[in-house]
C-alpha positions as CSV (number, residue, x, y, z in Angstrom):
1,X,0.0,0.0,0.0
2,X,3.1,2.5,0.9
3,X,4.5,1.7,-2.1
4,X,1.8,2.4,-4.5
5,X,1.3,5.5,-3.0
6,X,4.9,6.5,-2.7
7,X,4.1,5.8,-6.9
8,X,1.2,7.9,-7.0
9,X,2.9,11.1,-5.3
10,X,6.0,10.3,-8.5
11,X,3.0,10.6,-11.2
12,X,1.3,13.6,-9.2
13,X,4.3,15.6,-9.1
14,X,5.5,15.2,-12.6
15,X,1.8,15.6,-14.1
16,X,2.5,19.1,-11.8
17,X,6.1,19.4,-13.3
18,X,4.8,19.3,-16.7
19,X,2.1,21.1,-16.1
20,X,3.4,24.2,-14.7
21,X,6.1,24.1,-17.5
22,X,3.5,24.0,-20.2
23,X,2.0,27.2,-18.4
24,X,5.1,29.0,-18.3
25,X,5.8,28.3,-22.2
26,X,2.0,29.8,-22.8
27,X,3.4,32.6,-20.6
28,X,5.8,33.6,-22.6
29,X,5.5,36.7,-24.8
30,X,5.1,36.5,-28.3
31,X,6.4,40.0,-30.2
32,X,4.5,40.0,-34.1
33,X,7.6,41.3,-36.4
34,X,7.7,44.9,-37.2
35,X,5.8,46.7,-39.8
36,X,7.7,47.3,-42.9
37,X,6.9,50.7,-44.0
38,X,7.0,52.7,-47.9
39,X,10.2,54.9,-46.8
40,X,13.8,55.0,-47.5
41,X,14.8,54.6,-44.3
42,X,13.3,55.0,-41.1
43,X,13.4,53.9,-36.9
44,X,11.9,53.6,-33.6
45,X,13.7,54.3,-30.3
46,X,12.6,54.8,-26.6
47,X,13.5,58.2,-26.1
48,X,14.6,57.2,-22.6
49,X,16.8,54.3,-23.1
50,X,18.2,54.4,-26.1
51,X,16.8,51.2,-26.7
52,X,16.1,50.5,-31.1
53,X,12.7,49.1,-31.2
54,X,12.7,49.2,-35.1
55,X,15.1,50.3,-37.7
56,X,15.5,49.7,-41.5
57,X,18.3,51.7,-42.9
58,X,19.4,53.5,-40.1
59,X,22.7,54.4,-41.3
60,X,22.3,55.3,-44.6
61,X,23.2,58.7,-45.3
62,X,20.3,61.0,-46.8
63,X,19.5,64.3,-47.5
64,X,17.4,65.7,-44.3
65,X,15.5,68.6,-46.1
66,X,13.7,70.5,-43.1
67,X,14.6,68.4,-40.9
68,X,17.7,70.2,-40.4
69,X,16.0,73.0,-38.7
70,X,16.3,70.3,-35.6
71,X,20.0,71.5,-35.1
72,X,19.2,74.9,-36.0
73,X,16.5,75.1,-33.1
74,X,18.7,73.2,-30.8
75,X,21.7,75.6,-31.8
76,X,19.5,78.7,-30.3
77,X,18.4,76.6,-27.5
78,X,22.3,75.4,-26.1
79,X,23.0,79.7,-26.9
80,X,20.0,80.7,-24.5
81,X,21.0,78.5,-22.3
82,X,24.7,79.3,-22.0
83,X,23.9,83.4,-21.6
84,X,25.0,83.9,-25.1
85,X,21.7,84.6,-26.3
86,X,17.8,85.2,-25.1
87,X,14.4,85.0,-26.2
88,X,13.6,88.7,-26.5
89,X,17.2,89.4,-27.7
90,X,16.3,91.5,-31.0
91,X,17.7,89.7,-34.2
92,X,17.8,91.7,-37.8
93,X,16.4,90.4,-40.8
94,X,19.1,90.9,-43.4
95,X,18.1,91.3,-46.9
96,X,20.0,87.4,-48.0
97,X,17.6,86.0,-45.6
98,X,14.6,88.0,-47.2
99,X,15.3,87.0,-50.2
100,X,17.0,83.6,-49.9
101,X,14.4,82.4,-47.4
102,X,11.4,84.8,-47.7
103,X,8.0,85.4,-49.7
104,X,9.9,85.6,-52.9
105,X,11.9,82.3,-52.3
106,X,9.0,80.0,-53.0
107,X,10.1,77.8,-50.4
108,X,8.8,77.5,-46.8
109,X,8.9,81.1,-44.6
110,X,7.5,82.9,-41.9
111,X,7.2,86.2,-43.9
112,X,9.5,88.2,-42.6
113,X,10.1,91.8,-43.6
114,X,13.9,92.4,-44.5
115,X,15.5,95.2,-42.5
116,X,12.8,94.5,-39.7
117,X,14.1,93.3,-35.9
118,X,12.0,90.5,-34.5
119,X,12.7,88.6,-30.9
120,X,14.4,85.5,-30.9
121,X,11.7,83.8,-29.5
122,X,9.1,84.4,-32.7
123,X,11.8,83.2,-34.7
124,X,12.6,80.0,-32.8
125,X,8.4,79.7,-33.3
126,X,8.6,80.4,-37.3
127,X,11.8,77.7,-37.4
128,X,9.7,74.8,-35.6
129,X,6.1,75.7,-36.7
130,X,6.3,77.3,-39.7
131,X,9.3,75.8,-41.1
132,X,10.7,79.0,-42.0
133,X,13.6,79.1,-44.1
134,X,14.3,83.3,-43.5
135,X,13.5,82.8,-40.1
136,X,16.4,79.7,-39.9
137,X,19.0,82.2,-42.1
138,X,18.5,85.4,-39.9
139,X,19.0,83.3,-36.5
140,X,22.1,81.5,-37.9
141,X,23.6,85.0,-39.3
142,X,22.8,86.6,-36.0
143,X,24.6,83.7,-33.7
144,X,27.7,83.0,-36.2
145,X,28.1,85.8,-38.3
146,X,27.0,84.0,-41.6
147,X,24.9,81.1,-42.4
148,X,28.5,79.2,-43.3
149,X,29.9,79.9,-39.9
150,X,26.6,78.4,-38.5
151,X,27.1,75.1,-40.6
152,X,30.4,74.7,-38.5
153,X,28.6,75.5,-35.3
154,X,26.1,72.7,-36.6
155,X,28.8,70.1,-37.4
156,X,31.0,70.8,-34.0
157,X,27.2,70.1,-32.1
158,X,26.8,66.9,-33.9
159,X,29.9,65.2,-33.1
160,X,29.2,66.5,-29.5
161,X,26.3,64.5,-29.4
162,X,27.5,61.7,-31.5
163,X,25.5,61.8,-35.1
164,X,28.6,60.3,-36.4
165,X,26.9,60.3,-40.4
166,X,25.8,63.8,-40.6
167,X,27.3,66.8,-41.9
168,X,25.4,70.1,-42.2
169,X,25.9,72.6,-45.3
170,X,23.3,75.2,-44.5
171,X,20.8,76.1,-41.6
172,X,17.7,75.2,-43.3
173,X,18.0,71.8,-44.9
174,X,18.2,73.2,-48.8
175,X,20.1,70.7,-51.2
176,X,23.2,71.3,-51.0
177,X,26.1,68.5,-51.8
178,X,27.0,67.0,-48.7
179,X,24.6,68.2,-46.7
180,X,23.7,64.4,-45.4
181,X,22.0,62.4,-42.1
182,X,20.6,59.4,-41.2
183,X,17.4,58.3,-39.3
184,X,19.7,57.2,-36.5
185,X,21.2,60.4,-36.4
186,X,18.2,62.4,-36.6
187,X,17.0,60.1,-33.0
188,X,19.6,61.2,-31.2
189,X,18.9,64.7,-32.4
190,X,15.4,64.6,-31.3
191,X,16.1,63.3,-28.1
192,X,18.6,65.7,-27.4
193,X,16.0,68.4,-27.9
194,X,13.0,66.6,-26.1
195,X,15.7,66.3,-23.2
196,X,18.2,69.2,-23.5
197,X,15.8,71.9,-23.5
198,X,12.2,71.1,-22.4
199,X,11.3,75.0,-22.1
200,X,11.3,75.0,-26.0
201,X,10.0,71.7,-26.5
202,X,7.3,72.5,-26.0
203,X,6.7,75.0,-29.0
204,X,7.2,71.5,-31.2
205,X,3.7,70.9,-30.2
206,X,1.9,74.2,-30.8
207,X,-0.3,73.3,-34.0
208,X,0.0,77.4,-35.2
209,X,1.6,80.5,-35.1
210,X,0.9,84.0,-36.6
211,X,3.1,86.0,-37.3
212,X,2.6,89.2,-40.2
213,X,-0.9,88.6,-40.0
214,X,-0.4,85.0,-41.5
215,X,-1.0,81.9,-39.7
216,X,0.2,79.2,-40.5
217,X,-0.7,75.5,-39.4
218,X,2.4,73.3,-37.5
219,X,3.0,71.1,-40.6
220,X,3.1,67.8,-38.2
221,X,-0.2,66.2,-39.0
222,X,0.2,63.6,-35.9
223,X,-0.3,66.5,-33.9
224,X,-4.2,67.2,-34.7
225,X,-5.0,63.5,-35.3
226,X,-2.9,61.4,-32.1
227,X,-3.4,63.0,-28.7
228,X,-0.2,61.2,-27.3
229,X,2.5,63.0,-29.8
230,X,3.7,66.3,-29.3
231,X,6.7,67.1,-31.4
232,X,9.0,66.6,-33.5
233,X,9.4,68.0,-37.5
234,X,8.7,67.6,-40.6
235,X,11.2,67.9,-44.0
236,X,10.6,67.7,-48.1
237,X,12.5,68.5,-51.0
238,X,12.1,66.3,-54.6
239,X,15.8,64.8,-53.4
240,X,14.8,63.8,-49.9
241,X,11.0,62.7,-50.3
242,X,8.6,63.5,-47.5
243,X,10.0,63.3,-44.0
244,X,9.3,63.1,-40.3
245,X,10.7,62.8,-37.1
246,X,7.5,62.5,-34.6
247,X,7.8,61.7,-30.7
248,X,4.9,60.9,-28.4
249,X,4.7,59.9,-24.6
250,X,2.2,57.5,-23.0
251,X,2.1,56.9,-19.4
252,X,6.3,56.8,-18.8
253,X,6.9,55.7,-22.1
254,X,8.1,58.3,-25.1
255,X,9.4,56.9,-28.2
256,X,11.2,58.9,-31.3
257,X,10.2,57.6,-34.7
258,X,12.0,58.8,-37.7
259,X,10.2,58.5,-41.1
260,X,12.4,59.0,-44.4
261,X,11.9,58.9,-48.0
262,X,8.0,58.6,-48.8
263,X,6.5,59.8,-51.5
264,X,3.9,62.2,-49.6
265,X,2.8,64.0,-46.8
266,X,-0.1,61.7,-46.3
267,X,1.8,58.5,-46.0
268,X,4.9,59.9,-43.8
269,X,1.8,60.3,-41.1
270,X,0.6,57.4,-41.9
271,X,3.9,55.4,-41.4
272,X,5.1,57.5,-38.3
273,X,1.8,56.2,-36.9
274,X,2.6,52.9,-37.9
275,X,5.7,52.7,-35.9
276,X,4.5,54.3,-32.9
277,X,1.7,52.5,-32.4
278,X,3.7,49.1,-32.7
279,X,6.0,50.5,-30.2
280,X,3.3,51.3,-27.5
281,X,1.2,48.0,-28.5
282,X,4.2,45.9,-27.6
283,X,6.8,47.5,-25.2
284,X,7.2,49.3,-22.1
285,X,9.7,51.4,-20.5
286,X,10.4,49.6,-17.1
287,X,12.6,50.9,-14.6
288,X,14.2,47.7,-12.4
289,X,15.6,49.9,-9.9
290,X,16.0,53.3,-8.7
291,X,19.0,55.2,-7.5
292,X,18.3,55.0,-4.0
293,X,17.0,51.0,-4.0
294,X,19.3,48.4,-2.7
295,X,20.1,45.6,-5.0
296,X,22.1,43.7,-2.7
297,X,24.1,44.0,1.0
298,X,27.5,42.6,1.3
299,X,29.7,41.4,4.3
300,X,32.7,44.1,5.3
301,X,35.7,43.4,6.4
302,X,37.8,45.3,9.0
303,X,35.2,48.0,9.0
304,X,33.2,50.4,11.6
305,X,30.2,48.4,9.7
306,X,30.2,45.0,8.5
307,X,27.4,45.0,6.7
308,X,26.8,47.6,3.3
309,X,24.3,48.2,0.9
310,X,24.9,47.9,-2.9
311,X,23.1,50.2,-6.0
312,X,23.2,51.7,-9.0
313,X,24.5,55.4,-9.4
314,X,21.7,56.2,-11.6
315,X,17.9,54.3,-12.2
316,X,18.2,51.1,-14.3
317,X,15.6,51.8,-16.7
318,X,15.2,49.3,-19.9
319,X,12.5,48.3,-22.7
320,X,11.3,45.4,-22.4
321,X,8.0,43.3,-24.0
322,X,5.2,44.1,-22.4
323,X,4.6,41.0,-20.1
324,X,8.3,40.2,-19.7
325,X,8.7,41.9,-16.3
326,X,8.6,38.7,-14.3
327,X,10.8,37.0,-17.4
328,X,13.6,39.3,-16.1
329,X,17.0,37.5,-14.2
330,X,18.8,39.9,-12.7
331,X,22.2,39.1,-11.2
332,X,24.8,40.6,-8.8
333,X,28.5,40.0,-9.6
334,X,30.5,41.2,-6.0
335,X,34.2,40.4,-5.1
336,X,33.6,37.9,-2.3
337,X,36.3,40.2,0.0
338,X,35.3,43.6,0.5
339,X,37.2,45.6,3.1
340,X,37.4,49.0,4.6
341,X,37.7,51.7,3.9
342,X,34.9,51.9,1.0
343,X,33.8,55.7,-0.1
344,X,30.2,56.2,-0.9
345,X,29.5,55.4,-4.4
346,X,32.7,53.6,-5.0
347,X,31.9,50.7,-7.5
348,X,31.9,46.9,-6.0
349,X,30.4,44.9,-8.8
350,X,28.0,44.7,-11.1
351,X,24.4,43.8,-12.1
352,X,23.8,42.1,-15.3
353,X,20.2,41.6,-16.0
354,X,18.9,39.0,-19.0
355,X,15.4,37.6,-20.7
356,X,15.4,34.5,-21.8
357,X,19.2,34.2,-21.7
358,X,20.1,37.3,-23.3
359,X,21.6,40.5,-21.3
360,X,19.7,43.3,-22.3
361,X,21.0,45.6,-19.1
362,X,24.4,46.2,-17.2
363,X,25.2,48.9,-14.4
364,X,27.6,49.0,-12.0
365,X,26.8,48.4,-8.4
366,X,27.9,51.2,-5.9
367,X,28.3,51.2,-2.4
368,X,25.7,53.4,-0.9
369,X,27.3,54.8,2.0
370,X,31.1,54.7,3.0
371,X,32.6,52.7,5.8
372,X,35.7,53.8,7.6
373,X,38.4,51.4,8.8
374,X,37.6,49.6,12.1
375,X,40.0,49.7,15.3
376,X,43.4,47.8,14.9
377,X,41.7,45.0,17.2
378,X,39.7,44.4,14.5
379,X,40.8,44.5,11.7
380,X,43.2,42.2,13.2
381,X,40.5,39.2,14.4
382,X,38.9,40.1,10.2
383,X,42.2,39.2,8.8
384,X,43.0,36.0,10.9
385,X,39.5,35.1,9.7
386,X,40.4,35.3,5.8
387,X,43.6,33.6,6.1
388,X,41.5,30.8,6.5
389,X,39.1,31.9,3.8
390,X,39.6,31.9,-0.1
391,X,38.3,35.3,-2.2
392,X,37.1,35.2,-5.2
393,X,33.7,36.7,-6.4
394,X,30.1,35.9,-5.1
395,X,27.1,35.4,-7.9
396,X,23.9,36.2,-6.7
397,X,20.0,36.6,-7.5
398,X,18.9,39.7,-7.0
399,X,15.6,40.7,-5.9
400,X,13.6,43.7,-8.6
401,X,11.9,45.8,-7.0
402,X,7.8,45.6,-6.9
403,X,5.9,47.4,-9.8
């Protein structure tokens, strides 16, 4: 009779093995493959970690058109920002920009008046709403001397921020040879201006602005047709296509798309929408651990303390599938011999976090206090201790924290 059920609780317990692994494999998260859009070249990143969510000819150098005007705003924002420049500082409208970029260019233009003085802050306004190629000119003439000097001002900015493919001819995104981006590029553009400078990102999501007695529609169309996106620009010229870099935010979540190459302004909304919505359908911006959690407390040796606190110097945020939270395996790599004296911040290991086998996030773990040496009594009795002791490193699970 013991025996029969000693064979009974075997088949209960694998029927339960098998069972709960067969739940787990329904459990895990199934991603549809990305829509494949009518442009050039395009991409989706979270704006928050970097994280490529979709790309397709990333790093193919194109010509940007308006989308240029990016840097340009960007340019006037990093000026205001240092001192060198501010929003009611008067700027002259030169009689190039008139003409090159006015009513009698034909191109896109805020209407200036040549010889006219008109704050910084209505041009910034005319460069992001209206697209304004005299608006672009007079602002790049007034910070650099000429729109030429500007282009160098443009180029130093982009290696600074590390759009290693671009190189900027003019301040308005004419054709010009050489005057080349790329979609990935053009991402970490935008998210330097959504990041950089929040006090003017804002005027990305402004649908109009008058100016003259004109006013003139923001030529984004997301932003009177998806309540989530508010920025970024749009560009077209016969060489580039239609263009657009769009961002939009739900809950903690704001993704960049860029949108290159399609053959009209209908379909470059259209495919920006395509991409964010895939994006929010399918991922989420999860943040493991904050800057002031502990990820895991280690033993001190020949310390005032023995015991310290490990984290991360700054939040461990990361894009994950949605579902995949309780997929994640977070790790803690620690020298197994940690002794005094430690200073606050002082790095101690590492945390390496994976789904389904693959590391998708490392950060260095931190001690989050300092610990001063202990008395010579001791430190004495701790080292006796690890001469009979071998060091090496310590592995361990560590614990997320809760959503």
């Amino acid at each position: 009779m013991l025996f029969t059920i000693q064979r009974l609780f075997v088949v209960f317990s694998l029927v339960l093995t098998v069972i709960t692994a067969s739940y787990a494999q329904a459990r895990t998260v199934i991603i549809p493959a990305p829509p494949e859009l009518s442009a050039r070249a395009y991409l989706l990143v979270d704006a928050k970690t970097g994280k490529v969510i979709v790309e397709h000819n990333a790093d193919e150098q194109l010509p940007p058109a308006s989308l240029t005007k990016m840097m340009t705003s960007y340019i006037v924002s990093e000026e205001i920002a240092a001192g060198r420049l501010s929003d009611l500082d008067l700027v002259r409208i030169s009689d190039d920009a008139w003409r090159r970029g006015g009513a009698a260019s034909g191109s896109s233009t805020m209407f200036l008046n040549p010889r006219t003085e008109v704050p910084v802050i209505d041009l910034l306004r005319g460069v992001i709403i209206q697209s304004g190629n005299d608006a672009s000119i007079a602002l790049a003439q007034h910070i650099a001397g000429s729109e030429e000097a500007f282009a160098d001002i443009m180029n130093q900015q982009a290696a600074f921020l590390g759009m290693k493919n671009s190189h900027f001819v003019n301040a308005t995104g004419w054709p010009a040879e050489g005057h080349i981006t790329t979609a990935k590029d053009l991402s970490i553009l935008a998210t330097a201006v959504i990041n950089d400078h929040p006090e003017h990102y804002s005027i990305y999501s402004e649908k109009y602005f008058k100016y003259n007695g004109i006013n003139q529609p923001n030529r984004n169309k997301l932003l009177f047709t998806n309540k989530y996106v508010d920025g970024l620009k749009t560009g077209h010229t016969n060489e580039a296509g239609f263009c657009l870099v769009a961002s939009a935010k739900q809950d903690d979540m704001r993704l960049v798309s860029v949108v290159m190459g399609t053959n009209s302004e209908k379909v470059r909304a259209a495919e920006s929408q395509r991409l964010l919505a895939y994006g929010f359908r399918y991922y989420e911006t999860h943040q493991l651990y904050g800057s002031d959690d502990t990820v895991d407390t280690v033993k001190v040796w020949a310390g005032t303390q023995d015991q310290l606190a490990l984290g991360v110097k700054k939040p461990l945020v990361m894009t994950i599938p949605k579902g995949s939270y309780k997929s994640l395996d977070a790790k803690t790599h620690v020298d197994s011999v940690i002794k005094a004296p430690i200073t606050e911040g002082q790095v101690l290991g590492k945390l390496v976090v994976s789904l389904d086998d693959e590391v998708i996030a490392q950060s260095d773990l931190v001690a989050m206090n300092g610990v001063t040496e202990a008395g010579i009594f001791s430190r004495l009795i701790d080292n006796i201790v690890l001469m009979f002791q071998g060091s090496g490193s310590s592995e361990a699970e560590a614990e997320p924290e809760s959503e």
